[in-house]
C-alpha positions in Angstrom: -5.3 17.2 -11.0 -1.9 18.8 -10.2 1.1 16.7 -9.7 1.8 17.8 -6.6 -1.7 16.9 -5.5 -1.6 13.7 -7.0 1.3 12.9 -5.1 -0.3 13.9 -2.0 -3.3 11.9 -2.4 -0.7 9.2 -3.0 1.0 10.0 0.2 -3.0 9.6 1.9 -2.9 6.2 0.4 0.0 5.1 1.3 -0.8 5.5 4.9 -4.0 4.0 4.3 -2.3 1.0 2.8 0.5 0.9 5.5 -2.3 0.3 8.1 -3.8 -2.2 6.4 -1.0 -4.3 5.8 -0.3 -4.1 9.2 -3.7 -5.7 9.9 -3.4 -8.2 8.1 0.2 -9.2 8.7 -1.5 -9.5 12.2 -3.9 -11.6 11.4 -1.5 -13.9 9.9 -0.4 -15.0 13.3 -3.3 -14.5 15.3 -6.0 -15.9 12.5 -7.8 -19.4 13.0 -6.0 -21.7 10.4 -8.7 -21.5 7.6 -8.4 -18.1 7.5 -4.8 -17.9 7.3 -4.7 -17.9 4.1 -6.9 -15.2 3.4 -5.0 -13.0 5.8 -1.8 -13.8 4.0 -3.6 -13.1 0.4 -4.6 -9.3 1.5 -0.7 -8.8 2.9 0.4 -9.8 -0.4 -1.9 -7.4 -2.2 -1.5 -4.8 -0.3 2.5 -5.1 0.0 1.6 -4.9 -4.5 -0.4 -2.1 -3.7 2.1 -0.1 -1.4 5.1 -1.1 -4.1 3.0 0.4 -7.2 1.8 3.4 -5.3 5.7 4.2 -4.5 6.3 3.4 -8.0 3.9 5.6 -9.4 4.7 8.5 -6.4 8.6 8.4 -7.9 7.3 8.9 -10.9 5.6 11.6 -11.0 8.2 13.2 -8.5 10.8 12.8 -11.1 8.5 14.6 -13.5 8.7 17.3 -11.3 12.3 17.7 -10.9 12.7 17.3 -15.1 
């Protein structure tokens, strides 16, 4: 797959990922107290999600500057 694809598929992601988090953040507050904790388990993996998809979307952007 091309780079610039890639980092376009990345970009789809990222949205994907942005929404999520925001979902869950959400549910952090509004949640029953038992599931609390899940909620606040699924903002941290995606906030590790969104921060390796970045990291990988610099990446290959710098590959295509170089």
């Amino acid at each position: 797959m091309p780079r610039n694809r890639m980092i376009s598929r990345i970009d789809d992601e990222l949205v994907v990922a942005k929404q999520s988090l925001a979902f869950w953040r959400e549910q952090t507050l509004l949640a029953d107290i038992p599931l609390r904790d899940c909620a606040r388990s699924a903002v941290k993996l995606r906030e590790d999600e969104i921060a390796r998809l970045v990291e990988i979307q610099e990446e290959l952007a710098g590959q295509n500057r170089g």
